[in-house]
Steps between C-alpha positions, in 0.01 A plus 500: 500500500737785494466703236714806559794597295777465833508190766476605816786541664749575164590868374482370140267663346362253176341689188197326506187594327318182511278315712689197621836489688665234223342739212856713456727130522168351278600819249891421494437104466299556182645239215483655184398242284463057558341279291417083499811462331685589863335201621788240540700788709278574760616351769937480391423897475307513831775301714767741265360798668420324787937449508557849499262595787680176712844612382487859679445325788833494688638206701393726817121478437504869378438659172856533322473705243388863393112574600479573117617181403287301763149716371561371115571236548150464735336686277621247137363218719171725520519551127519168421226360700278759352560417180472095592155551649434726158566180278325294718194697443463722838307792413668735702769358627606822748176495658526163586871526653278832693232276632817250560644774734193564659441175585843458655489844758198306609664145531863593630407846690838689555694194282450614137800598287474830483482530884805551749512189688601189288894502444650499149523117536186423608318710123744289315341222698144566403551564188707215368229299700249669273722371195493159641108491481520662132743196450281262628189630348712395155563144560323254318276380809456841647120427421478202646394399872861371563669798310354790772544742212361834522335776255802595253372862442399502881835417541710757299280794631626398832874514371457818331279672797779391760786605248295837435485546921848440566546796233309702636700428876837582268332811369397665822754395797773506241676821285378340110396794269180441355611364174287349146655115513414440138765781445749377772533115355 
């Protein structure tokens, strides 16, 4: 785990007084304020933001619009998954999209979002594969032995810790101000 406040290899420096690398993206993501009654919107909300993030993806493979707009946009998709896993009774939702992360440097050495190698495509790849098992862990056999349905919070913390990676990536290879998100949308 790399804890320091610049990746190797960037001049960005990132103000970073915490602990974990996705702690300052964790911080912007925050939601202010969900409740049960978001419950039927969960998911049309999700694939929304989910839009966005596939939208600034030009027909070149590359990101196509402003680093800015690409690191909201990451970091609403954050947001939102924090404050699904919130409803559905995490209890501490950015530790778990931490221990998500950690898991994943371990898994994909080299390969995680937040790292130089995988193209602008292939994130949008992983990710909107990561929707597809959110999907899946919705349907109404996802539970059963034919449905192949996973964890639904296990899930959305992978969503939101890949979203919260890729930020990261836009944050320090890319020229976006450190900026409060709440404020920006």
């Amino acid at each position: 785990m790399n804890d320091s406040p610049r990746k190797a290899g960037t001049e960005k420096e990132i103000p970073m007084n915490n602990a974990h690398r996705l702690d300052h993206i964790l911080d912007s993501a925050q939601v202010p304020y969900i409740d049960e009654t978001w419950e039927p919107w969960r998911l049309p909300h999700l694939t929304i933001l989910f839009g966005g993030v596939a939208a600034g993806i030009g027909s070149s493979g590359l990101v196509a619009v402003p680093d800015r707009i690409m690191y909201l946009r990451l970091c609403s998709v954050t947001g939102a998954c924090l404050g699904w896993l919130r409803v559905l009774g995490v209890a501490d939702p950015r530790e778990a999209m931490r221990a998500e992360y950690d898991r994943a440097c371990v898994k994909h050495p080299g390969w995680t979002l937040d790292s130089d190698r995988p193209t602008a495509s292939q994130r949008l790849a992983a990710l909107v594969e990561e929707l597809g098992e959110v999907a899946r862990a919705l349907t109404y056999d996802a539970s059963t032995e034919a449905g192949h349905g996973g964890d639904l919070a296990t899930e959305v913390t992978q969503v939101g810790a890949l979203a919260a990676a890729w930020a990261l990536h836009v944050l320090e290879t890319d020229e976006v101000e450190t900026i409060d998100v709440g404020r920006a949308l």
